[in-house]
C-alpha positions in Angstrom: 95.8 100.4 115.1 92.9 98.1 115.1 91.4 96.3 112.2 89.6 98.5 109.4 85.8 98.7 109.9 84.2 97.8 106.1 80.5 98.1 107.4 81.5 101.3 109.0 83.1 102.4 106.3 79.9 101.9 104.1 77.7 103.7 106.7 79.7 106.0 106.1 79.5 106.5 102.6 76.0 106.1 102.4 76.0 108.7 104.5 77.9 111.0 102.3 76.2 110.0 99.0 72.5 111.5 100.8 74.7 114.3 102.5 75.3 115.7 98.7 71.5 115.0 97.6 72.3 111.9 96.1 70.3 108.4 96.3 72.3 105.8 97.4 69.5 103.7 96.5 69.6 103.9 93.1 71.3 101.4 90.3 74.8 103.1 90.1 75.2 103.6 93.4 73.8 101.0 95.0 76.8 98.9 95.4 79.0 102.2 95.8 79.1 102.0 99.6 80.4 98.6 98.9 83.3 99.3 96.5 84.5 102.1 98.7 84.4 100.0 101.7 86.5 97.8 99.6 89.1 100.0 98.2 89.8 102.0 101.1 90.8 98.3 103.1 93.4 98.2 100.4 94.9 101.4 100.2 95.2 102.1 103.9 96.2 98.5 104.6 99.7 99.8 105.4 98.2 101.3 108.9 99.4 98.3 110.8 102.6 97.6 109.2 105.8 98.7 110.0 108.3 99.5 107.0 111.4 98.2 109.5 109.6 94.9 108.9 111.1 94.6 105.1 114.9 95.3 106.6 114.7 92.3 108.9 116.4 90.0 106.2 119.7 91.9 105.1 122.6 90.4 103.5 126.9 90.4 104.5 128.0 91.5 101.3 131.4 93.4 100.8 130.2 96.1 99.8 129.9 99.9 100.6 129.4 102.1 97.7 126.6 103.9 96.3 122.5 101.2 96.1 120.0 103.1 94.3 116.7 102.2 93.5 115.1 105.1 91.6 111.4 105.5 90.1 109.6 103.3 92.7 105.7 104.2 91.5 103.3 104.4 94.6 100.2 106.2 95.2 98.7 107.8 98.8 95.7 109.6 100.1 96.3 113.1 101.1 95.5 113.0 104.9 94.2 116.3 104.5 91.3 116.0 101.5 91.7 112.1 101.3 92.0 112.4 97.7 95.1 110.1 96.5 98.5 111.4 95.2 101.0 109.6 93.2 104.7 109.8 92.0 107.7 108.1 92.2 110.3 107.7 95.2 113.9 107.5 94.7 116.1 106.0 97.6 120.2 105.7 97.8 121.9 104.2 100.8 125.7 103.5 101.6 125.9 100.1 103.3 128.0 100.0 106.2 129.8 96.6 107.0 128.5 94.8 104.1 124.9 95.1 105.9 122.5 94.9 102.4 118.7 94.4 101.8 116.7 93.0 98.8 116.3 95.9 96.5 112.4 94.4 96.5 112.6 94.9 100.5 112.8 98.9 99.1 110.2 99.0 97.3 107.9 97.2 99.6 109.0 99.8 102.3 107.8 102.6 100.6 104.8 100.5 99.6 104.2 100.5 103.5 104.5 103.6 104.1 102.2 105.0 101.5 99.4 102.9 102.1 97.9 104.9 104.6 96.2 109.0 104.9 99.9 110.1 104.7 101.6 113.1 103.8 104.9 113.4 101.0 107.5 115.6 103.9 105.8 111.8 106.4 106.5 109.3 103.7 110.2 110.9 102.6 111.4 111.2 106.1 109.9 107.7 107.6 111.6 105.9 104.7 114.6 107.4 105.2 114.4 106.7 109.3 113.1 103.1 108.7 116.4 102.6 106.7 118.5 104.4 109.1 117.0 102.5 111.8 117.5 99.1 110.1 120.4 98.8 108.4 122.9 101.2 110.0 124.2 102.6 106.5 127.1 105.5 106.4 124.1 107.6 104.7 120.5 107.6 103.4 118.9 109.8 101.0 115.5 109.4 99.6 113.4 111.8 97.2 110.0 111.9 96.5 108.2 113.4 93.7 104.4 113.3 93.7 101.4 114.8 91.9 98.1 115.8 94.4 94.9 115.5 93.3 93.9 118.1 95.9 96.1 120.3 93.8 94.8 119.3 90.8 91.0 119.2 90.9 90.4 121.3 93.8 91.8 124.4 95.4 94.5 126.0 92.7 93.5 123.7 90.0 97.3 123.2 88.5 97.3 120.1 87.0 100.9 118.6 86.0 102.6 120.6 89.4 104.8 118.1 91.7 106.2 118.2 94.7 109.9 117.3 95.6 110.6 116.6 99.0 113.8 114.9 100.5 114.8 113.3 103.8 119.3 113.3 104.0 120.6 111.5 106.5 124.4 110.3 108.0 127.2 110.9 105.0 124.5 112.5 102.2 124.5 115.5 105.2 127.7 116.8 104.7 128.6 115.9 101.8 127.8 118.0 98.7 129.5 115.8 95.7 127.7 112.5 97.5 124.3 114.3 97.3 125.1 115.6 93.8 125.5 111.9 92.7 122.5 110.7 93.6 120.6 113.7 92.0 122.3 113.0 89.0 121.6 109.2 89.1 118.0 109.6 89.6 117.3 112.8 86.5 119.2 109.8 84.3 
């Protein structure tokens, strides 16, 4: 992925503004091209970072029970409508040999992943890899809940209406009672 284009980006948008019969020349939107430019660096800065980056610093710890970090705020743009979503993820992950992360490095992971045109089923299961891939648990399971604006102010128009998806991986597969858990941990 290459750096993002800002002065592209406000072509763009000027282009957009006169596309709906709007003048981008006049006072409140004269800078508009500008702020967009702006925001859109920052919330798809996650296209040239890796989430596996954040697992690179793990910890021996003797431990191998249940970590869960649960109602991890983010926000996306719908790769579809580029209008944003938001929720919260939830991820659980049995360490195996004593092999830990920063409960931060989670967070920042999913942080990441977001930060780009993205869809929930992409973010759930690319967490869930990213950990796999990383730290080698016994089992991953990570669930998104999220609230689309392309839901909301467009299309059905059902405000309030999230999405659950899910990505299970290694012990959380088989095992019924481990999944329960976590469920139970996270409607706490």
């Amino acid at each position: 992925m290459g750096q993002i284009n800002t002065q592209q980006i406000e072509e763009a948008v000027r282009l957009i503004l006169e596309a709906i019969g709007e003048d981008p020349n006049r006072e409140g939107l004269l800078d508009t091209p500008k702020r967009v430019a702006k925001m859109y660096a920052e919330v798809f800065s996650g296209l040239n970072e890796d989430p596996k980056e954040h697992f690179k610093t793990v910890f021996g710890e003797d431990h191998e029970e249940l970590v869960l970090v649960k109602d991890i705020p983010f926000h996306s743009m719908c790769e579809h409508h580029l209008v944003p979503f938001f929720g919260k993820a939830h991820i659980a992950y049995i360490p195996k040999g004593g092999k830990v992360t920063g409960l931060s490095k989670l967070a920042r992971a999913v942080e990441a992943v977001c930060r780009r045109p993205q869809l929930q089923e992409r973010i759930t299961s690319t967490i869930a890899e990213s950990i796999v891939d990383s730290l080698e648990p016994h089992g991953v399971m990570v669930v998104v809940e999220a609230e689309h604006m392309c839901m909301t102010m467009r299309g059905v128009k059902k405000p309030g209406s999230k999405t659950i998806t899910s990505a299970v991986r290694g012990v959380f597969t088989n095992d019924p009672a481990a999944r329960a858990e976590v469920l139970s941990f996270i409607k706490e």
